[in-house]
N, C-alpha and C positions, 0 to 999 in steps of 0.2 A: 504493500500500500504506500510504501515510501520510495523513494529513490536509492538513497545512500544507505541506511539505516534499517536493518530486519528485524522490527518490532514483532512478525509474525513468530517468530522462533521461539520453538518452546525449550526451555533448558531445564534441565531435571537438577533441582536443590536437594533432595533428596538425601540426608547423609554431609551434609554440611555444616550442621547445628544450626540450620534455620529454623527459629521461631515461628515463623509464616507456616511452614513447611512439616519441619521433625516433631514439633508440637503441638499440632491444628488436634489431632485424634484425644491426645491428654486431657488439653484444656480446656474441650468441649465436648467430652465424654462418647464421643463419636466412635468409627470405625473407616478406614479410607475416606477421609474428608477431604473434600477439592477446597482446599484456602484462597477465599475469596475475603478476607477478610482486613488484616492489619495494614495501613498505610506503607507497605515495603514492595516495590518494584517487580515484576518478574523480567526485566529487560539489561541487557547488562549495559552496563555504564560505556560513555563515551570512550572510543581507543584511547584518544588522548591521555587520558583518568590514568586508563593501564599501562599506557607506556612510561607516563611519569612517575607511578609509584616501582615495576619494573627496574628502571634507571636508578631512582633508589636506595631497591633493594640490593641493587648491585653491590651499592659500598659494602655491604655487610655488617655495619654499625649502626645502631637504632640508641642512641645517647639522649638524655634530656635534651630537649629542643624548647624553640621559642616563639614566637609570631613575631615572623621576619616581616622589614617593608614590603619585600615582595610581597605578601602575603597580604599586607595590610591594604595596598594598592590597587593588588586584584578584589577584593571586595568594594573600596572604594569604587571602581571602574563599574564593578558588575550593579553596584545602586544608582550610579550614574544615568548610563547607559539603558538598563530595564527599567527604571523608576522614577527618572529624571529627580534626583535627587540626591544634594552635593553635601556630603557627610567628612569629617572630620578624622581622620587616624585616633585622636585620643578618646573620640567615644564610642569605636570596639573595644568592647569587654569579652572575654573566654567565655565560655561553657562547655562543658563535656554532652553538652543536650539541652534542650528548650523546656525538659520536664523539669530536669535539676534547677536550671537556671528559676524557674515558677517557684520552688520550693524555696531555694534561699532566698527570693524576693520576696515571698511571702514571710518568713521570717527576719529578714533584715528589715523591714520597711512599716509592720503593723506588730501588736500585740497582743498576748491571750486575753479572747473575747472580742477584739475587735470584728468586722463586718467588714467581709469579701463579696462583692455580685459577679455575677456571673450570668449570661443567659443562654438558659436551656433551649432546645436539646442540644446539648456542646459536649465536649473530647473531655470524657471522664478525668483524666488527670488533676483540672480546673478544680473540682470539688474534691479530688485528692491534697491539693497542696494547700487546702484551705484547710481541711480536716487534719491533716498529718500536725499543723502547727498549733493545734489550738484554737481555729476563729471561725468566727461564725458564717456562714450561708444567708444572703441573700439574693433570690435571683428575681431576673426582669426577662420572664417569658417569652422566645422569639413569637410573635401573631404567626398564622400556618392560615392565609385566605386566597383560594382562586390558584391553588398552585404555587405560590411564593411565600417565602418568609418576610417578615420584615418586622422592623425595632418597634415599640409599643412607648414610647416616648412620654408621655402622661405619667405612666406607670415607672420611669425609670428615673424620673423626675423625683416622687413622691420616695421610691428609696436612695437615691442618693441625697435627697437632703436631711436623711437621718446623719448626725453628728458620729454614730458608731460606724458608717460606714466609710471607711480609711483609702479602699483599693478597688478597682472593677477591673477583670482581667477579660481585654475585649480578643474574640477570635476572628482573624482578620485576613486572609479569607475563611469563611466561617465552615468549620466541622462540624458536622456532620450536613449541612444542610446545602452548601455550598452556593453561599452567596455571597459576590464580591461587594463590599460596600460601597455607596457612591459616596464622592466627596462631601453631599449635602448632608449626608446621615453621617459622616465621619465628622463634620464639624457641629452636629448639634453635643455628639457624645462630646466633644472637647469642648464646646461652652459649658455645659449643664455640670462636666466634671470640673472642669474652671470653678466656678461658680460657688460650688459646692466643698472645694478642698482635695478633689479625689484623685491619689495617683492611678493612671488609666497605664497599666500594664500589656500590652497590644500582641499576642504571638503571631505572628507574621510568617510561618515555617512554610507555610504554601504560598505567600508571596507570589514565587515567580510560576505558580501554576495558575492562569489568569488564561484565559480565552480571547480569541482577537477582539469580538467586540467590548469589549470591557476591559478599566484595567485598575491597578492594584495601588493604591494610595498610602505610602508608609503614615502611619498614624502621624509623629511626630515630622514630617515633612509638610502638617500642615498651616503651621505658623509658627513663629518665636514662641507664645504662648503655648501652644500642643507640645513644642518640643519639651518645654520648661517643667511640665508634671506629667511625664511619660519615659518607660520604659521596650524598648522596642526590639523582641525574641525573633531571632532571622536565624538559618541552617541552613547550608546547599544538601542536610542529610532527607529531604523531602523531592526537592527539585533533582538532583543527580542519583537517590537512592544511595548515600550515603552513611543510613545511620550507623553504623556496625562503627564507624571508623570514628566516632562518637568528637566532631566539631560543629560549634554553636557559635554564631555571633552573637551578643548582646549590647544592641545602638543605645548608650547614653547620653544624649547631647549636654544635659547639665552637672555641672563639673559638681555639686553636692550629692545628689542622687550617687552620682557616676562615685563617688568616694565610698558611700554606704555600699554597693554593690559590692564594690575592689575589698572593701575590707571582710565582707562574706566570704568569700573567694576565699580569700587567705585565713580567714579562721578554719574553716573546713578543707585546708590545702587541696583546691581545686584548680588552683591556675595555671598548673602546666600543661599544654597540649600533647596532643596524641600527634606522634612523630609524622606516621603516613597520615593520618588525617589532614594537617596542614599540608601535608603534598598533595595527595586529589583534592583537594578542596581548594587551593591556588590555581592546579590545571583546570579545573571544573569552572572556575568563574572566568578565567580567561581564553579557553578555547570550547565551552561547552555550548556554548547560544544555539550552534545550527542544529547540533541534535535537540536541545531542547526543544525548539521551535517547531520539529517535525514529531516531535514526542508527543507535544501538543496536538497536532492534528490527527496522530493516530489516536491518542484518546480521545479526541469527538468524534470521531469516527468509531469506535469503541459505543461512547453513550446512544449514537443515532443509533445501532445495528439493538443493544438493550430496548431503548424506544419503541421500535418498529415492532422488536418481536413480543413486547406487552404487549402491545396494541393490537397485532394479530393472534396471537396463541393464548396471551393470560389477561384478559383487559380487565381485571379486577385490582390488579397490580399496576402504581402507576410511580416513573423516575420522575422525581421534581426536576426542574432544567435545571443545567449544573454552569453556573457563571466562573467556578473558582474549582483547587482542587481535582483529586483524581477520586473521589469518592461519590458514588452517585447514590442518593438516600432515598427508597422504594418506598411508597405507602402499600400498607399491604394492610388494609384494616377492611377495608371489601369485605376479604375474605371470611369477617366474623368471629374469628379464631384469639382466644386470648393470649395473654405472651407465653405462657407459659406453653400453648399447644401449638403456636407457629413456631417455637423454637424448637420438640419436638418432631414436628412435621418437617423441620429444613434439616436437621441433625440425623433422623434415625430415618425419614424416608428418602429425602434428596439425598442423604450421604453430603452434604456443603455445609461450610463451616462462615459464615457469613457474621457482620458486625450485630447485634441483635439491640433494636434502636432501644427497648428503657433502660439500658447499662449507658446513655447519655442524657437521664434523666426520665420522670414519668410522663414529660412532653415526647417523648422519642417512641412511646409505646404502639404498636403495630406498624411500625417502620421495620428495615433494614437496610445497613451500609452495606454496599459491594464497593469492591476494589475492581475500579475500571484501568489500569496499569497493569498490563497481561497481558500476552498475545491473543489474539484473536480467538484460535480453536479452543483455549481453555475458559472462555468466556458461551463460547456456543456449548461446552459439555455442560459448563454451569446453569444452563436456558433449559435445556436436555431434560439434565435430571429432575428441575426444579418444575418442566413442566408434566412428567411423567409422576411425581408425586403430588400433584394436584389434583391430578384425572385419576389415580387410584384412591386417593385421601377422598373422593367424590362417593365413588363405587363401595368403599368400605363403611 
């Protein structure tokens, strides 16, 4: 379907330690489950990626390393260039991941009891690193009308101006739902949290998964003010399929925030980097654009062939249009089935090991994530099975 690049290829992970892969039967009680589940790639990464970590591996010495200018440059470049948006060397910060990074902002920055929002249905972690530290839950419900999501603004108002509420961790492009935010709604969050005191914490990890018509608005790129009470969570381990090699950016534009973070860091001796990681992830921002670009196409190409074949074979089953993200979130409440028997029915009759939407909330219930980052045939077996155990779940 591409030119250059055989996204069709299926590669057998099998025996790897993939989590996606060697795990799927474990951790959802299953039996040969086709993993369509976790945000991890089945495509392999651009040559470039491989040739540079290759070269090396050559040296043969893997020694404490550092984030070189080079390194700092190629990310400058790659914010640049994809986001029009002109960023600073000193306010990358480390992370070994966007999750970590969540957890020590959440405890650098508020205190037990304090009040974290969050809005549902969003990327379970969110309500992990609120709960891990001690603080409290409040969320502001994404609206679900006519096929779209969108912010409920009234409602997000009345809790952010509770005095307990310290931090709102906004997801941006948004998990599970996949909607790219416009500028207009990007800037009410940043007055209303303005307004209000509230540092607006932004994971941005699908960033550069963004669709041609629309495009992806770094939170704090959008005035001196948004920059000044924001923290902004970026990874090429989303966009290039990187996570294993575990590097995170973390954009601080204000030099106080940006101190509180740095000295997290070093209390929990987190800030050295992973050796190859700064290697692919250097190559990745500065020769990765063409593959991404067509990575991109083959995943809407991905969600139309999902699309067409609800529409024809399951029309009870419907993908919400996906602006952001590789993850396409199915309603599947048609069906009638409560969670606990459509996850049954997809586990022990499809044999698929799919995201199961209320483990992102009890807004997420009679949903499910699928991972549209896959070749093609293992998307058609996943159509397969999932429509042959529906016409017998029928009959029985």
């Amino acid at each position: 379907m591409t030119e250059k690049y055989n996204f069709d290829q299926v590669i057998d992970r099998y025996g790897t330690a993939s989590v996606k892969w060697d795990e799927a039967d474990r951790l959802y009680g299953g039996k040969d489950l086709l993993p369509m589940w976790v945000a991890d790639m089945d495509f392999q990464v651009p040559e470039a990626i491989t040739a540079a970590l290759a070269n090396r591996i050559r040296q043969g010495i893997y020694g404490y390393t550092y984030r070189a200018d080079s390194y700092l440059s190629a990310v400058q470049k790659w914010m640049q260039v994809r986001h029009n948006w002109s960023i600073e060397k000193e306010w990358l910060c480390h992370s070994p991941g966007v999750v970590t990074a969540l957890n020590l902002i959440v405890d650098g920055f508020t205190e037990p009891g304090d009040k974290i929002l969050i809005q549902p249905p969003v990327y379970p972690p969110f309500r992990k690193s609120a709960q891990n530290q001690g603080r409290k839950l409040v969320t502001n419900p994404l609206v679900y009308h006519g096929g779209k999501y969108t912010i409920d603004f009234n409602d997000i108002e009345r809790k952010l101006s509770d005095p307990s509420v310290k931090m709102m961790i906004l997801c941006s492009p948004h998990n599970p739902v996949g909607r790219v935010w416009s500028r207009w709604e990007l800037q009410q969050v940043a007055d209303l949290t303005k307004k209000y005191g509230v540092l607006v914490v932004s994971d941005e990890i699908h960033g550069d998964l963004v669709f041609e018509e629309y495009q992806h608005i770094p939170f704090a790129s959008l005035s001196e003010e948004a920059a000044g009470h924001s923290i902004v969570c970026t990874a090429p381990s989303k966009t290039f399929n990187l996570a294993g090699l575990q590097v995170s950016n973390i954009i601080i534009p204000d030099p106080d925030l940006r101190k509180i973070y740095l000295n997290q860091l070093n209390r929990f001796s987190l800030s050295e980097p992973n050796t190859l990681g700064m290697v692919a992830a250097e190559s990745a921002y500065l020769k990765g654009g063409e593959w991404l670009d067509q990575c991109l196409k083959y995943i809407t190409e991905n969600e139309n062939y999902i699309k067409e074949y609800l529409h024809s074979n399951l029309p009870k089953l419907f993908m919400v249009p996906l602006e952001g993200t590789y993850l396409g979130w199915i309603d599947c409440r048609r069906l009638g089935l409560d969670r606990l028997s459509l996850q049954k029915l997809l586990i022990q009759k499809a044999h698929i090991a799919f995201n199961q939407g209320y483990t992102f909330g009890k807004e997420g219930e009679g949903f499910i994530r699928i991972n549209l980052a896959c070749p093609r045939p293992l998307l058609e077996e996943a159509m397969a099975r999932l429509k042959t155990a529906l016409i017998e779940g029928k009959r029985s």
